[in-house]
N, C-alpha and C positions, 0 to 999 in steps of 0.2 A: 816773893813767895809764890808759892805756886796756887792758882784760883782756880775753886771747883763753882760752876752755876748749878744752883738748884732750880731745877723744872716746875712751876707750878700745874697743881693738877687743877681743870678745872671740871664741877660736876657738870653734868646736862643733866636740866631740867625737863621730863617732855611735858609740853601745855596740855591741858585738860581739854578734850573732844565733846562738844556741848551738841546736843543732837537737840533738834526741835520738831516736837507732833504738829502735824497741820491739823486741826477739824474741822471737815466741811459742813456747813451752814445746810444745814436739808430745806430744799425747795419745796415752798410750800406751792399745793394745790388749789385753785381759786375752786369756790364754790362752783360748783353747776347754775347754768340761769334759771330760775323755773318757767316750768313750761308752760307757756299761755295758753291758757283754757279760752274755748270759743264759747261763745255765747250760743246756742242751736238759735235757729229763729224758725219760730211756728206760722205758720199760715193761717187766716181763718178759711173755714170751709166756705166755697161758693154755694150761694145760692141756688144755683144753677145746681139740678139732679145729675146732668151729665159731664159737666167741672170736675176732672180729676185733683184732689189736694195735690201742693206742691210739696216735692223730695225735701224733707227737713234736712239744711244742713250740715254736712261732715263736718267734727272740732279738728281744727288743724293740731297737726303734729308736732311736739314740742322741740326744738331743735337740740341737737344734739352738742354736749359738751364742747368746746376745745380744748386738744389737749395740750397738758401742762409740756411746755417748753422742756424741763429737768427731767421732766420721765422719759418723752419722746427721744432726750436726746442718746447718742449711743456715749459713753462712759470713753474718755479720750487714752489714751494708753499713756501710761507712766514713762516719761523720757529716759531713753538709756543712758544708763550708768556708765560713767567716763570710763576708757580702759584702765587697769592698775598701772601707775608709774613704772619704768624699766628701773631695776635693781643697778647703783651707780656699782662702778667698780672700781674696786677698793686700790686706791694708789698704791704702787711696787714699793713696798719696803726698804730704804737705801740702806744698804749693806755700810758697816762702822770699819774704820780704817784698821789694819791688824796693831795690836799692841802687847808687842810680848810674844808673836808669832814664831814659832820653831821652823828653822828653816836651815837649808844647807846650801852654802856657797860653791858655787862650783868656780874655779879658776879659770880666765879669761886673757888673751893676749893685749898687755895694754901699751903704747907711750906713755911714762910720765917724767914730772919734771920735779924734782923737790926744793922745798921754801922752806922758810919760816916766817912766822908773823905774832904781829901782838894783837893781845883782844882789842883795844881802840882803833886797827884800820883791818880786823882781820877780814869782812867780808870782799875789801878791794884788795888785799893780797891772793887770795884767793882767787877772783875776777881775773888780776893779771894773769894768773898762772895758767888759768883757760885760755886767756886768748895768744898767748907765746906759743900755747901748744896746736890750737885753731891756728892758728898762721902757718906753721910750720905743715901741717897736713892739708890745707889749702894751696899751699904751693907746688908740694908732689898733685895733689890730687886724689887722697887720700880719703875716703868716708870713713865716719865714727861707725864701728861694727857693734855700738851700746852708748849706752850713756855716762857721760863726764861723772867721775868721783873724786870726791876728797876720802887718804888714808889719815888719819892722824896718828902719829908715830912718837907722840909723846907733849906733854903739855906740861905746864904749873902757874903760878900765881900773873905771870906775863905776858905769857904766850903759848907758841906751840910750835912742833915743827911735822909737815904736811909733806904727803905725795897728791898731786894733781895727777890723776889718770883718764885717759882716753881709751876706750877698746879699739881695736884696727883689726884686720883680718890678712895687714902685709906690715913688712920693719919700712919705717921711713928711714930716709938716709940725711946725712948731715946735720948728726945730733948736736945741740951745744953742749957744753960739758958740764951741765947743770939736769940735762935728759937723758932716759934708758928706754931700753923696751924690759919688760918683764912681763909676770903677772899679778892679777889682781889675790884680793886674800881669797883662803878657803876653810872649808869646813862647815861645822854645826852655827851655827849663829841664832840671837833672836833679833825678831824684822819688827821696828815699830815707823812710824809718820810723821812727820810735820808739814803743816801749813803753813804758810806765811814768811814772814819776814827772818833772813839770819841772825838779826839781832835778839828775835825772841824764843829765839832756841834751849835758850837757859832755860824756860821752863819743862821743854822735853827734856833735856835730859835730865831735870832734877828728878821728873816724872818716873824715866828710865831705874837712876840710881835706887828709888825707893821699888819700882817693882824686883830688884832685882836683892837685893834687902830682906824685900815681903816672900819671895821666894828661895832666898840663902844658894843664888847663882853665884858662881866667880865665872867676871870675865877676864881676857886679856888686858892686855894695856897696848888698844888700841881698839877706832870707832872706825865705821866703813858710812860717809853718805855718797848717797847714790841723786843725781839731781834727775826728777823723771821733769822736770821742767827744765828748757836752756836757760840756765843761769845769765848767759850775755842776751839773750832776747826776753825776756820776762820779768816785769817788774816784781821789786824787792820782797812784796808784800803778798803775791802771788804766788811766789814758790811751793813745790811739791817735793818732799826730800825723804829719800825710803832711810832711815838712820839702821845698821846692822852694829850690833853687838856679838862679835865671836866670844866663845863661850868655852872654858880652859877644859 
């Protein structure tokens, strides 16, 4: 059956921002010393008529405070504020694979070679049919002018029977009587995706049958995969396959 994953959401919590007041301690001011008072010291008068008394004298001066450390001091400047953090940027959106996509096939020059196979060896029937057809344009010299497809040309409870196509851009020569040139399908079709492995296909297309269902489409009776991955270099499980459904 076919498996859908449910996404868990999860909330974000933001933490609570706790600000703390400093208060600073006021410096206190030490008393003033008091000021020492002199004592005057009086003379007695001389006896003597012509003895000047001596100058009483002067109370010395009380000294003056020192000042309070916190007052004198000058008030130190508040540390600068960290610059704001750079605004992250926000990760590219990855764009969802088409499913269901309207699209129109346009006909392309192809070699192919036609088979048939049963679902228990069908992904190494198909592999061979790739590489009969790789050989044979390897030996002309031949580049792929697109990518390797499977047509399927009819199936049931067994099997199926398939075209293996190559695009070219020239006819190769010294067909076996198993290969043609022609072209590939055309028309309106819709474009869906698989990843992975051929054996888990069955759940695309189950996928397929019910969008097509949910939208009361009739297709042909016939499927177009297009391999954007080499089937003979890329492992099984790896695969990238554009599946086209033409559309009556």
């Amino acid at each position: 059956m076919f498996r859908f994953r449910r996404l868990a959401l999860a909330a974000l919590i933001p933490a609570a921002a706790l600000s703390f007041g400093l208060t600073a301690a006021p410096a206190q001011t030490p008393s003033p010393a008091p000021a020492a008072s002199a004592s005057p010291s009086s003379t007695s008068p001389s006896p003597a008529p012509s003895a000047s008394p001596a100058p009483a004298a002067s109370a010395s001066p009380a000294p003056a405070p020192a000042p309070s450390p916190a007052a004198s001091a000058s008030p130190s400047p508040s540390p600068a504020a960290p610059p704001p953090a750079a605004a992250a940027t926000p990760a590219p959106v990855q764009t969802a694979d088409p499913f269901g996509q309207e699209t129109t096939l346009e006909p392309r020059k192809v070699v192919m070679v036609k088979g048939t196979a049963n679902w228990d060896s069908a992904f190494d029937t198909l592999i061979d049919a790739f590489k009969a057809l790789n050989t044979l344009l390897d030996k002309q010299g031949i580049k792929h002018a697109g990518n390797s497809m499977i047509v399927y040309t009819s199936t049931d409870d067994t099997g199926f029977t398939f075209l293996a196509e190559i695009p070219v851009d020239q006819d190769p020569k010294n067909l076996s009587k198993d290969m043609s040139i022609g072209k590939s399908p055309e028309g309106k079709a819709l474009k869906f995706v698989h990843r992975g492995s051929y054996d888990n296909m069955d759940n695309t297309y189950e996928a397929i049958t019910n969008h097509l269902d949910d939208k009361k489409l009739e297709a042909k009776d016939t499927f177009v995969e297009e391999y954007l991955t080499d089937p003979l270099k890329t492992a099984e499980d790896k695969l990238v396959i554009n599946v086209f459904v033409p559309l009556k």
